[in-house]
Backbone as ProteinMPNN parsed JSONL, in Angstrom:
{"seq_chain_A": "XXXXXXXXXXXXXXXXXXXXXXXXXXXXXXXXXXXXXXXXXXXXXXXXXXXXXXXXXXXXXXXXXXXX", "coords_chain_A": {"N_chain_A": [[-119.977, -175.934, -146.602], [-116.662, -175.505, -146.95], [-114.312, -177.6, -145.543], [-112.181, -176.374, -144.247], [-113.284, -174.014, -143.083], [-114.621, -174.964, -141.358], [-113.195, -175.495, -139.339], [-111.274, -173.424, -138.933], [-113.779, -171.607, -137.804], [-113.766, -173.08, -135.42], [-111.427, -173.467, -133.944], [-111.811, -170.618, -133.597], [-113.457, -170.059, -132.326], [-112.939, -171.648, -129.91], [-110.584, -170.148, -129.184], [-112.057, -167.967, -128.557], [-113.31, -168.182, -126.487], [-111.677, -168.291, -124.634], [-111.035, -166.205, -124.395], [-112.932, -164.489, -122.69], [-113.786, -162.349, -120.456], [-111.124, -161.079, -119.606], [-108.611, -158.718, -120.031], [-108.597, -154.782, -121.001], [-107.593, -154.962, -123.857], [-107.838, -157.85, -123.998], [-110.358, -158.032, -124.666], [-111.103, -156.187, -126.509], [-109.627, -158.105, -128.608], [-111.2, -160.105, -128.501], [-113.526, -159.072, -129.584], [-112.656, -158.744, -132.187], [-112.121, -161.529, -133.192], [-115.136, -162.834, -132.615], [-116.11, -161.279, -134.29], [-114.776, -162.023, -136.714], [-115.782, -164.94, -136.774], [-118.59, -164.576, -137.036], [-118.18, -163.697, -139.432], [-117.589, -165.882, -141.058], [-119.311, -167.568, -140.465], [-121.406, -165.987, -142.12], [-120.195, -166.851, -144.632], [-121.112, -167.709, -148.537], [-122.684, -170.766, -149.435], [-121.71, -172.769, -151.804], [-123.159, -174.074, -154.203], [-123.415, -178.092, -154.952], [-120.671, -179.254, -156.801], [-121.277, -181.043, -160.289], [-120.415, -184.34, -161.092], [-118.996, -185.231, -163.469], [-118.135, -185.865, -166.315], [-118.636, -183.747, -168.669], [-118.521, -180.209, -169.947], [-119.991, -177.312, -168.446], [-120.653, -174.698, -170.334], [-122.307, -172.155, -170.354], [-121.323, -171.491, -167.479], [-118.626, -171.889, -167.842], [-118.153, -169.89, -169.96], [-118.749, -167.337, -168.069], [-116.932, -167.287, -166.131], [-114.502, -167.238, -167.791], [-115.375, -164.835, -168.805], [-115.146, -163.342, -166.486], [-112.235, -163.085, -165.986], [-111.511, -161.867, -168.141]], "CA_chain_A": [[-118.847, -175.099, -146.227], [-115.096, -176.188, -146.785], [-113.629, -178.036, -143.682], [-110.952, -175.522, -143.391], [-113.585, -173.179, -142.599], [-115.213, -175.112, -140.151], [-111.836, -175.905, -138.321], [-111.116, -172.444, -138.527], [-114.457, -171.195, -136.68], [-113.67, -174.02, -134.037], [-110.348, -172.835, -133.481], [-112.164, -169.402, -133.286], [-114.811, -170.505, -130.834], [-111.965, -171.469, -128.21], [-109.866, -168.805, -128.73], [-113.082, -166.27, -127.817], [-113.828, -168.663, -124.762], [-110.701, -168.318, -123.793], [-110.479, -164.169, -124.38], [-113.492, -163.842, -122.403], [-113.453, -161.896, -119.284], [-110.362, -160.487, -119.681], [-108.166, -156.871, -119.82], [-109.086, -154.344, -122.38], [-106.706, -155.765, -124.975], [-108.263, -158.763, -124.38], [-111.609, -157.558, -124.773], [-110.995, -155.649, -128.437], [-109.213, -159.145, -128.884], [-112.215, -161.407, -128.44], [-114.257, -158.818, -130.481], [-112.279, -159.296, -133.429], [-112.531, -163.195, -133.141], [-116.098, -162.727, -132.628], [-116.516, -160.699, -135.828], [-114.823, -162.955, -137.731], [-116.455, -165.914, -136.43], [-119.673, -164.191, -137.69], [-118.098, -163.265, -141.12], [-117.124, -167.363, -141.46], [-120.665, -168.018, -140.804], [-122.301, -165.947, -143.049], [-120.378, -167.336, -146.052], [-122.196, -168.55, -149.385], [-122.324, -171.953, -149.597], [-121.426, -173.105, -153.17], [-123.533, -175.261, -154.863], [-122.268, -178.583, -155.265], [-120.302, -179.454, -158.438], [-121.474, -182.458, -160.835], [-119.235, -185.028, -160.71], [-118.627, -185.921, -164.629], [-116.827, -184.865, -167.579], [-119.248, -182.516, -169.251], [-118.457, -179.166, -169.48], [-121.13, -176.353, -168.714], [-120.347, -173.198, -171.169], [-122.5, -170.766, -169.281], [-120.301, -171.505, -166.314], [-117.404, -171.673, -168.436], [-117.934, -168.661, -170.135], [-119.151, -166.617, -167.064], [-115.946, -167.487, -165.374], [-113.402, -166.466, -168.5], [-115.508, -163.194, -168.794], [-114.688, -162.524, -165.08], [-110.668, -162.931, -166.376], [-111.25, -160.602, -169.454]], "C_chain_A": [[-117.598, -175.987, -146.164], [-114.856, -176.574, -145.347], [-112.617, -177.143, -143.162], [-112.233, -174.703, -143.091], [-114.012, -173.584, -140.932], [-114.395, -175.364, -138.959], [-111.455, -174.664, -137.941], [-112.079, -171.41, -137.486], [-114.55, -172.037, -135.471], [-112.523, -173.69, -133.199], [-110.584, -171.117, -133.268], [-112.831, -169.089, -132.481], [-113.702, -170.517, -129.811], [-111.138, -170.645, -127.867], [-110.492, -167.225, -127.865], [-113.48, -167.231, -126.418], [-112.646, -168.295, -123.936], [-110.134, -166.863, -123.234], [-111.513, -163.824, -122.89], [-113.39, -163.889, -121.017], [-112.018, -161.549, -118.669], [-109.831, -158.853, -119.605], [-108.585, -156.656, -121.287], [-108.505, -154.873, -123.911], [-107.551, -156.816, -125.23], [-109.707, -158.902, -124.837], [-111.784, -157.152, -126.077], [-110.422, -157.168, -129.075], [-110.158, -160.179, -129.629], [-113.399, -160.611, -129.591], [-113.751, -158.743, -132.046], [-112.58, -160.713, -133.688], [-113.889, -163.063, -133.245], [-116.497, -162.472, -134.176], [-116.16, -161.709, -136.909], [-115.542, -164.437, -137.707], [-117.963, -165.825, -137.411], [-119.522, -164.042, -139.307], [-118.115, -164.734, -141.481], [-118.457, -168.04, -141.835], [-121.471, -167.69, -141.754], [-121.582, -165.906, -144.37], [-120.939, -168.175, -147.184], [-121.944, -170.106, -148.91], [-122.975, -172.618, -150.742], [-122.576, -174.333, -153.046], [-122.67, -176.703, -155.251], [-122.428, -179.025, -156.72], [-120.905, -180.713, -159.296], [-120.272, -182.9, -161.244], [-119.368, -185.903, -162.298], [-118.161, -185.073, -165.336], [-117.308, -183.64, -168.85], [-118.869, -180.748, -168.751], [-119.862, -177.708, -169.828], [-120.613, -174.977, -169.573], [-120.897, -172.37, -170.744], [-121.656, -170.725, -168.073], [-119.201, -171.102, -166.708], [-117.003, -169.956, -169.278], [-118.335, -167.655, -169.082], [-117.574, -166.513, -166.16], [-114.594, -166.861, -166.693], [-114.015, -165.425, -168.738], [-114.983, -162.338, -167.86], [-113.438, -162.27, -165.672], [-110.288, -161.925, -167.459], [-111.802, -159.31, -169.179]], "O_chain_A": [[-117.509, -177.001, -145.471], [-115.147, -175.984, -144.307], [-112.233, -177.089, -141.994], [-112.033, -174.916, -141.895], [-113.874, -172.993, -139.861], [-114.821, -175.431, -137.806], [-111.238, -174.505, -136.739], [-111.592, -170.651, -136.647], [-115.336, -171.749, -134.569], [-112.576, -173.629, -131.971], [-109.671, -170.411, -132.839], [-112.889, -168.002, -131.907], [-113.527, -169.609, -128.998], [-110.84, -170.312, -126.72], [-110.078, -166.264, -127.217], [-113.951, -166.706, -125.409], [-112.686, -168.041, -122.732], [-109.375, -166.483, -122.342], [-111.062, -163.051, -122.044], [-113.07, -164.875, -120.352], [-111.762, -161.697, -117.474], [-110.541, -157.937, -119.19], [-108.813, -157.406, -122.236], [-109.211, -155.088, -124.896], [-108.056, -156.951, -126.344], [-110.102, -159.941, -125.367], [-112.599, -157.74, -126.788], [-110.873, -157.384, -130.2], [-110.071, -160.791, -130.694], [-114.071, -161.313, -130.346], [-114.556, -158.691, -132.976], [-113.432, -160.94, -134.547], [-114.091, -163.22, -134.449], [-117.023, -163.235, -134.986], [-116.923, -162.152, -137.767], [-115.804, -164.967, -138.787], [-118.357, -166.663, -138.223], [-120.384, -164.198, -140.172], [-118.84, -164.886, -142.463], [-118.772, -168.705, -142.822], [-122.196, -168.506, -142.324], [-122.023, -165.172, -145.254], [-121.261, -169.33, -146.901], [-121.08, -170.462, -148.109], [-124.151, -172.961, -150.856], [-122.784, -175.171, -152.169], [-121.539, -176.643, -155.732], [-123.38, -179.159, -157.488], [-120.953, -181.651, -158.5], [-119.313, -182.238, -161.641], [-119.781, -187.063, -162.318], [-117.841, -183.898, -165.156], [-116.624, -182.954, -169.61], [-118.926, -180.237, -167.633], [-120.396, -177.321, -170.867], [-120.022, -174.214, -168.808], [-120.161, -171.402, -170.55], [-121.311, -169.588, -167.751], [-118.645, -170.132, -166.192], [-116.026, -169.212, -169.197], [-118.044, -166.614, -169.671], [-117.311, -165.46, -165.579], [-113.804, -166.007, -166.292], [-113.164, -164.582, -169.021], [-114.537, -161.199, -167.994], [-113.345, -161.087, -165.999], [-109.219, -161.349, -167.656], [-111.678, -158.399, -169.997]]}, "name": "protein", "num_of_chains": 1, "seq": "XXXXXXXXXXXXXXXXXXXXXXXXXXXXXXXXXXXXXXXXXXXXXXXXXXXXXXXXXXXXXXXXXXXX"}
C-alpha cells in the first residue's frame, strides 16, 4: 500500500479517537472517518512492478485498450 495511504489512515485513526464520545454531529462525523478508514483498508494491493527496461505487451496492451 502507497505511504500516502498509510499516513492518511493514521491521520484517520486520530481524528476518530478524537470524535469519539462526542455530540451527534460528532458522532455521524466519526462514522464517516470510520468508513473510510475501512474503505483505505480494503484497497488492492498492486503487485509489485519489475524493475528493468523490458516492456510487457499484455500489460501494455491491456492498459491502451482501457484508453480506446
Amino acid at each position: 500500500m502507497p505511504t500516502t495511504y498509510l499516513r492518511a489512515r493514521d491521520h484517520l485513526q486520530q481524528a476518530a479517537a478524537i470524535l469519539r464520545g462526542g455530540d451527534c454531529n460528532a458522532v455521524q462525523l466519526l462514522n464517516i472517518v470510520e468508513r473510510t478508514i475501512s474503505l483505505i483498508d480494503d484497497l488492492p494491493v498492486d503487485a509489485p512492478r519489475p524493475i528493468d527496461n523490458v516492456l510487457d505487451f499484455v500489460a501494455f496492451k491491456a492498459r491502451y485498450d482501457h484508453y480506446n
